[in-house]
N, C-alpha and C positions, 0 to 999 in steps of 0.2 A: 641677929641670933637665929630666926626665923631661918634665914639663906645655909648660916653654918650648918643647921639641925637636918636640912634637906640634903647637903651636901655628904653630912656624916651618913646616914641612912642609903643614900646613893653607894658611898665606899664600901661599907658595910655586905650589901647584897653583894655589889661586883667582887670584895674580899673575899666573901664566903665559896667562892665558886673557884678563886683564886688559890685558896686553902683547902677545897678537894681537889684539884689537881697538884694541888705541894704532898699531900698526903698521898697522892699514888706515888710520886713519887718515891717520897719518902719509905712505902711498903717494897718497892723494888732496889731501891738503894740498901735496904737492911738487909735484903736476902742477900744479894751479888754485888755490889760497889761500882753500879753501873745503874748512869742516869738516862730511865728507859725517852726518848722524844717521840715515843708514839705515845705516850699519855694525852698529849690535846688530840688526839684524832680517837681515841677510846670516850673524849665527850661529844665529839661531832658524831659519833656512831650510836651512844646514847640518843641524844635526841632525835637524830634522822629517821631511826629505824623502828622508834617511837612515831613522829610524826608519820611512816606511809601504813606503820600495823593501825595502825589510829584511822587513818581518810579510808580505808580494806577495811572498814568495818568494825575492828579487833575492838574493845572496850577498853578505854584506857587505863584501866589499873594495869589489865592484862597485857596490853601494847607496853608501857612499862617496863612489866619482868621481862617481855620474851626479850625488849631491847638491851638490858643487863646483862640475862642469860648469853644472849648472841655473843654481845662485847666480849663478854668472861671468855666463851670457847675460844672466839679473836686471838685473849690475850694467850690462852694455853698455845693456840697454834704458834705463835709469835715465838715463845720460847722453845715450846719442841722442834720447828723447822729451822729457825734461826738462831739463837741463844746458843740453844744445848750442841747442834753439831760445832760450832766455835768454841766450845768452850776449853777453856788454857789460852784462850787468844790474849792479848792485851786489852786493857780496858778500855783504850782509847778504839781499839777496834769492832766494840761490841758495842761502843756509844754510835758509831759510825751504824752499823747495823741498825739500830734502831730510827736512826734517823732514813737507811732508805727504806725500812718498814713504815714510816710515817709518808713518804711520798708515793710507797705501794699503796698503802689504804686509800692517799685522798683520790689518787685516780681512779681507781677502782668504785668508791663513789660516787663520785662522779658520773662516771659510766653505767652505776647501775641505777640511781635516783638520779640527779639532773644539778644545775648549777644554780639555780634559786632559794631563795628565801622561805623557812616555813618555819610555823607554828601550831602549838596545839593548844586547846581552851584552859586557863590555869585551874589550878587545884581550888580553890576556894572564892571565884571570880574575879575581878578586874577592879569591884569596887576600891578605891583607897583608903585608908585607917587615915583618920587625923591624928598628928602627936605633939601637941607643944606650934603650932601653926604650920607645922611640915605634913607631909605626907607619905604615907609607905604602904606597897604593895602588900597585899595576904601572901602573891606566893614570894615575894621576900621574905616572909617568913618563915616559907618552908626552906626556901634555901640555908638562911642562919639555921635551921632547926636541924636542917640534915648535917651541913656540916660539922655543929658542935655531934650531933649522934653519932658520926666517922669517926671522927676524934674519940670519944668514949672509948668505942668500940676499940678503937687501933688501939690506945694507952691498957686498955686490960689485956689486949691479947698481946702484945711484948713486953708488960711487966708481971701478969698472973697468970699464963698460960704455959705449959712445957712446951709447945707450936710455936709460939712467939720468940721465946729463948732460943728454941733451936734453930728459928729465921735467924738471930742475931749471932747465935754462933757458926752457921754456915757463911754468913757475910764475913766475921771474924779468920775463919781459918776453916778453908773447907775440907781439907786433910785431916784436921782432929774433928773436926767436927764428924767424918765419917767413921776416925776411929774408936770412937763412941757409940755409934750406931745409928746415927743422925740420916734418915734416908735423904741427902741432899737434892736428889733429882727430885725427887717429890715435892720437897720445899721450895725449889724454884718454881715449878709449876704451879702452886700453891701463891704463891707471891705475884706471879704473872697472871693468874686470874682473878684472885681478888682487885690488884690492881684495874684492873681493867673493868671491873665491874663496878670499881666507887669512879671512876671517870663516867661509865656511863650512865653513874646515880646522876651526878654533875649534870652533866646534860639533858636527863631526865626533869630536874627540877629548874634551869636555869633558860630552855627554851621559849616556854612561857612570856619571859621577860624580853629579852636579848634576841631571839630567832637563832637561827638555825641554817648552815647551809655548807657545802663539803670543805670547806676551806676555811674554816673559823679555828680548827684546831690548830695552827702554826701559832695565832698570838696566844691562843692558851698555855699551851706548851712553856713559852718566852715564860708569860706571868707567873705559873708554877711554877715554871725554874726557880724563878727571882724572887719569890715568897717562901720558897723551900732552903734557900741559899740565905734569906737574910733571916729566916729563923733557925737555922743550922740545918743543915743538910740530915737526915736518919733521925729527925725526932721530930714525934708526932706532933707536942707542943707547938715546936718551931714552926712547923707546916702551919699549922690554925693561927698564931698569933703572926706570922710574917705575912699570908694571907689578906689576914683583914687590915693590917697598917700598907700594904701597898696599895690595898683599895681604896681604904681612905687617902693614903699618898696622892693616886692618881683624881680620885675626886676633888679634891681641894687645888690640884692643883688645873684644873680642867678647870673649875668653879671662880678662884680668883687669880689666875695668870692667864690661860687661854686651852682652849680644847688642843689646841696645834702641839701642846708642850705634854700632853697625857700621853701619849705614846714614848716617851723617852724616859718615863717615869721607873720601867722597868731597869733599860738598860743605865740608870745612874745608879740605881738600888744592885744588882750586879757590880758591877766597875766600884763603889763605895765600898760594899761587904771583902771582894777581893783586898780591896788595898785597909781598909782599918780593921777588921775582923773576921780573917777568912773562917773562921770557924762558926759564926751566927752568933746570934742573940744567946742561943739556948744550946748550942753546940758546944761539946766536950772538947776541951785544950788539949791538946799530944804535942808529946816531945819526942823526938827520935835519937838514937844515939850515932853521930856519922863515923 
C-alpha cells in the first residue's frame, strides 16, 4: 500500500506538469485548430531562463516573472513572424511550422546557455511531507497547486469571459467571427502568449524537482500532446484530468512493470485514444454531413 501511495504521488507531480502543457495546448488549439509543438520548449525556456536570472544574481520570485514575461513575448513573436504570415495555409502546415519553431528555439538555447543540467532551490525546501508511509515533496505541491490554479483560470476565462468566447468563436469560424467584430489577429496573439506563458509557469514550478536543460521540451511536448488527446483535445477539463491519469499511467507503470516500459506510455495513450475515442474523455462528439 505503502509503494502504490509513493507511486500515485510520483504520477500525480509528473501529471500536473503534464496537464499544463495539455492546457497550452488546449489555449492554442481553441483559438486556431492548430496543435502549437513549440509548447515543451516554452517549459524549457521557463525554467532556463529562470535558472541563469537566478545564478546573475536576480531574486527568484523576480527571475520567475522575467522568465514568464520572456516566454510570453516568445510566444507573441512565434505567431506574428510565423503563424500570422501563413495564415489561410493548411493546418497541417502551420503544425509543421511549429514544429520547426520548436527546433529553432532549442538551438538557439543551446547556443545561448549550454547543454547541461540545472536547477534552482525549490519554493518551500527539499524537506519531504510524510503521508500514509509515502513521501511527497513541498514543491510538488506547488506544482498540483498551479496546475489545478491554470485550470481555474482557463474554465472561467472560456466559459465567463466575452475574450474567451471570442477565442472559441475565432477557432469556430474566423470569417464570422470577424464579421461580428471579433478582432481576430488580436486573439491569436492573445492566445500565443498566454500559452507560452503557462508553459513557462510549468517550468517555473517543475525545475525544482526534474532539472532543467535545452532539450527536455521534445518529451514534454509528446506528454501534452498525449494528455490533451486523451482528455479531448480544446477542453480545459480534459487537459487536467488526462494529465494527471498519464502520470499516474506512466508511474505505475515504471513502478510495477519496469522504467524501460514508461516511455511508451504516451505513445499507447495516443495510438488507444485514435482507434477507441478519437474525441477524449471529455471531448464533444461531431457528426458531419458527407
Amino acid at each position: 500500500m505503502d509503494a502504490l501511495l509513493q507511486f500515485l504521488f510520483s504520477g500525480l507531480t509528473v501529471g500536473a506538469v503534464y496537464a499544463l502543457v495539455a492546457l497550452g495546448f488546449t489555449l492554442i488549439y481553441n483559438a486556431s485548430d492548430v496543435v502549437n509543438f513549440a509548447q515543451g520548449e516554452f517549459v524549457m525556456l521557463g525554467g532556463m531562463i529562470t535558472v541563469f536570472a537566478y545564478q546573475a544574481g536576480v531574486p527568484l520570485l523576480l527571475a520567475a516573472t522575467l522568465a514568464i514575461l520572456i516566454t510570453a513575448a516568445l510566444g507573441v513573436a512565434l505567431n506574428k513572424l510565423a503563424i500570422e504570415p501563413a495564415r489561410g495555409a493548411p493546418v497541417v502546415s502551420l503544425i509543421i511550422i511549429t514544429i520547426g519553431a520548436s527546433i529553432l528555439i532549442r538551438g538557439a538555447t543551446q547556443l545561448i546557455f549550454d547543454k547541461q543540467l540545472h536547477r534552482f532551490p525549490a519554493f518551500s525546501g527539499d524537506d519531504p511531507i510524510r503521508v500514509m508511509g509515502a513521501t511527497i515533496l513541498p514543491q510538488s505541491l506547488w506544482v498540483l497547486g498551479g496546475a489545478l490554479a491554470v485550470f481555474a483560470v482557463l474554465w472561467v476565462f472560456f466559459s465567463r469571459t466575452l475574450t474567451g468566447k471570442a477565442v472559441l468563436a475565432t477557432a469556430n469560424n474566423r470569417v464570422a467571427a470577424q464579421l461580428v467584430g471579433i478582432n481576430t489577429g488580436w486573439i491569436m496573439t492573445l492566445s500565443f502568449g498566454l500559452s507560452a506563458a503557462i508553459g513557462a509557469f510549468a517550468g517555473v514550478l517543475v525545475t525544482p524537482i526534474t532539472l532543467v536543460s535545452y532539450d527536455v521540451g521534445v518529451t514534454l511536448a509528446l506528454k501534452g500532446f498525449a494528455a490533451a488527446m486523451l482528455g479531448g483535445m480544446g477542453t480545459p477539463k480534459g487537459a487536467l484530468v488526462g494529465g494527471l491519469l498519464l502520470g499516474c499511467l506512466e508511474a505505475l507503470t515504471a513502478g510495477y512493470l519496469s522504467s524501460q516500459y514508461k516511455e511508451a506510455v504516451a505513445f499507447i495513450v495516443i495510438l488507444g485514444t485514435l482507434f477507441v475515442m478519437p474525441q477524449g474523455l471529455f471531448g464533444a462528439k461531431t457528426t458531419e454531413r458527407v
